[in-house]
N, C-alpha and C positions, 0 to 999 in steps of 0.2 A: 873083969874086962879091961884091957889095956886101950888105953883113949890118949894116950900119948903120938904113938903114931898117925892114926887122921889127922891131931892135930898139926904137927909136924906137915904134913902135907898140903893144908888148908894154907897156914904160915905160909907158905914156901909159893904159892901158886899168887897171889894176893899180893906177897913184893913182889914177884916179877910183873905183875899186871902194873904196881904202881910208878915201878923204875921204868917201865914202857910207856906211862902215858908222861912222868914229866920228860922222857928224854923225846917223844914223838915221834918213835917208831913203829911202824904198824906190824901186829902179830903177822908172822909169818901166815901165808895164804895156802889151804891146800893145792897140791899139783892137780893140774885139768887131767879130767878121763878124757881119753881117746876116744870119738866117731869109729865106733864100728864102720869097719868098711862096707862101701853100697853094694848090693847084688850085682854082677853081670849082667848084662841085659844082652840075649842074642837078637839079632836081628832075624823079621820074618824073611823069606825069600822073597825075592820078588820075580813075576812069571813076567814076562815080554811075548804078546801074540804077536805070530808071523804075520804081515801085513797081507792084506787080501787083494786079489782087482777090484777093482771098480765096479757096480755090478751094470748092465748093458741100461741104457738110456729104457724108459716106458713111454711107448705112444700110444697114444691114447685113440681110439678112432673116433673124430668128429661123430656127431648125429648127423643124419643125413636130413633130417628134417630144417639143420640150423644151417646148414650149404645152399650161402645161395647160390639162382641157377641161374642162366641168362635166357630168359626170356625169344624163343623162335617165332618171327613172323610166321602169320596164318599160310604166307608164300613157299617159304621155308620145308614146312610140313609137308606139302603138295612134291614138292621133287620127287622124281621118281615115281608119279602117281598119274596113273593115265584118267583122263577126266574125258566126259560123254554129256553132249548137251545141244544147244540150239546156236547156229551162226550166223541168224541174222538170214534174211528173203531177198533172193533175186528177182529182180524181173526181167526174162530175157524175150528178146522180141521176136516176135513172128508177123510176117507179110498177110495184111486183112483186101481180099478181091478190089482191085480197082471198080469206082463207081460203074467205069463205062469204059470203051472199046478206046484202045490207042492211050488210057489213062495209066498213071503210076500207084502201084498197093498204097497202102494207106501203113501206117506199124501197128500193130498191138502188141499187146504182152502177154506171158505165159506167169505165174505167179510159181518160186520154186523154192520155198524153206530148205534152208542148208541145215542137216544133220552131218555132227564129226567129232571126234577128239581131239583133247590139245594132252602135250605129251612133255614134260620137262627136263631135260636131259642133263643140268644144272640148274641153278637158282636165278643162272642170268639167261638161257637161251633153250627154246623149246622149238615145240614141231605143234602147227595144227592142219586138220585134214579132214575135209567135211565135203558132204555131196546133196546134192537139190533136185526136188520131182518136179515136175508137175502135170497134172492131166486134166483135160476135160473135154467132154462132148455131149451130146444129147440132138433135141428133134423140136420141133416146134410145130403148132398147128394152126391154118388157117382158113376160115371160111371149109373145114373139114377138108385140107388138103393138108399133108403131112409132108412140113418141111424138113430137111437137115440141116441142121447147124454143123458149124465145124468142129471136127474132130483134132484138139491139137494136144501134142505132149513136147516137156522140156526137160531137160537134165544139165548139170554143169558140175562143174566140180571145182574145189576150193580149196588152195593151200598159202599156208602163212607161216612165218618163222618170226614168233614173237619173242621179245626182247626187253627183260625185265630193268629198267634202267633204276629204280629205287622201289623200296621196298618196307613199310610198315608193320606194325603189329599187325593190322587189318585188307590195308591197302596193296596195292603193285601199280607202281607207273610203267607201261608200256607203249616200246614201239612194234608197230605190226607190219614189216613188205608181206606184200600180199600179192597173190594171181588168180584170178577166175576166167574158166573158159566154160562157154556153156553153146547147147543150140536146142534148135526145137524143128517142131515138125509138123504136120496135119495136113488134111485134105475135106473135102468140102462131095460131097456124093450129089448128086442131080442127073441132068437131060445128059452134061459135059462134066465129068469129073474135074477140078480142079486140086492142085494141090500149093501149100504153103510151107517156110520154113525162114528160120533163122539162126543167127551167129552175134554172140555176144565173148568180148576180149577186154575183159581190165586189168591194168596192171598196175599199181600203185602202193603203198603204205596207207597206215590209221596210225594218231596217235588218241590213246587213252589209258583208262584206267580198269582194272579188276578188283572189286569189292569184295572180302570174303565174308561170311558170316557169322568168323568167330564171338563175336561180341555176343553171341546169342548162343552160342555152344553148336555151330554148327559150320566150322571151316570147312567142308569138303566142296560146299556150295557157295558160287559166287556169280556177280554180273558182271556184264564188263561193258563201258559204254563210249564209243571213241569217235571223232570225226578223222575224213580224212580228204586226201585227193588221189584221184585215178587218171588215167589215158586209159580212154575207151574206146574202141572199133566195133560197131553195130553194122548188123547187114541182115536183109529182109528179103524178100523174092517171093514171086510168086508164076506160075506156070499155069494157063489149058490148053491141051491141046500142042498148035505150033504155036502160040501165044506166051509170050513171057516176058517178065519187067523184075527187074533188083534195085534194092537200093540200098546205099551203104554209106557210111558217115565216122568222124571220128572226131574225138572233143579230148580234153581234159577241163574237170570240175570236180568240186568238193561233195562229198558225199548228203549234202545237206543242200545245195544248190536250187534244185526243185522246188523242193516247200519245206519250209523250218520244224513244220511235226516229225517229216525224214528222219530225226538223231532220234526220236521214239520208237519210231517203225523198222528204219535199219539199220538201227546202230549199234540198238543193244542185245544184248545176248547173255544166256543162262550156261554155267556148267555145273558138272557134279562129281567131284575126284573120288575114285574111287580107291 
């Protein structure tokens, strides 16, 4: 085996290492490998949507239970509502037989509850219109003779155009011009028939009020309670025979004038709307 060569090579590697380090030169360096090149990279597409409208506004409908409502007077309700009920008692006068010959009748009265509707054509201005009887006669007895008393009847008639000036949940303040005309009649049977009559003319306004009874669950019903003042013309008469005497009068007064229970007895009044 020839061992001269490796050695020769060994030799040879060994100066040059050592003439390298005293001179301080650095073994050459290998050359850099190259970065393979980066992949491509494609871009994805990109999509752009067409722009859309708008889509329409959503309304929503209220509850109807969360609406609130405005509240209509018991007055209110009644419009248009024809009502039937009581208008309050006249009493229209008739000529009662002077005591004696050459004397003047004496007055009484005929008793004639007003029956009528009131009628609202608006919330501020109505129609009422009512009418009043009254009758009576009979006989008396004495000592077994059999007298007659007089036979008398009345009628009159009643119109008002009431006028709702304010107006409550429950209430109505009202003005009433008013007119009654009424008359009466009767006769008296005996030995000399006699007869009687009279004429009653008021003209005036009431103010008051109309109560309804919604509070109770029953608005169609209400009273109504008012004072007022009239101009009155009364006239009485009485006739037998070729005998005859009248008498006739005229005032204004408040409808309560007489006696203070009066705003009980004729003031007040019932209807019922139907």
């Amino acid at each position: 085996m020839n061992l001269l060569a490796p050695t020769c090579v060994l030799i040879t590697l060994l100066t040059a290492g050592t003439a390298s380090a005293q001179t301080g030169e650095s073994p050459p360096r290998p050359a850099p490998v190259a970065a393979p090149p980066a992949p491509a990279v494609t871009p994805l597409p990109v999509t752009v949507a067409a722009p859309t409208a708008s889509p329409p506004p959503v309304t929503v409908a209220p509850d109807v239970a969360l609406v609130p409502t405005v509240a209509l007077s018991d007055h209110d309700a009644m419009v248009h509502h024809l009502a039937v009920g009581y208008f309050g008692t006249s009493l229209l006068p008739i000529a009662v037989p002077p005591p004696g010959a050459g004397m003047a009748p004496t007055g009484g009265t005929v008793t004639a509850p007003a029956i009528g509707v009131r009628y609202w054509f608006t919330r501020r201005i109505g129609l009422d219109a009512a009418v009043g009887f009254g009758y009576s006669g009979g006989s008396q007895s004495v000592n077994s003779a059999t007298l007659s008393t007089p036979t008398t009847a009345g009628f009159d008639f009643h119109a008002g155009l009431p006028i709702a000036v304010a107006a409550a949940s429950h209430y109505v303040f009202e003005i009433v011009p008013e007119a009654l005309v009424g008359g009466t009649t009767g006769s008296i049977s005996g030995v000399a028939s006699q007869s009687v009559s009279g004429v009653l003319v008021n003209v005036g306004g009431r103010v008051g009020s109309e109560l309804h009874f919604g509070f109770i669950g029953v608005p169609q019903l209400s009273l109504q309670a008012s004072v007022g003042v009239y101009f009155s013309y009364t006239s009485f008469s009485w006739s037998q025979g070729a005998n005859s005497a009248s008498v006739s009068s005229t005032s204004v007064a408040t409808t309560v004038s007489g006696a203070p229970w009066a705003i009980f007895v004729n003031s007040i009044s019932a209807l019922y709307y139907l």
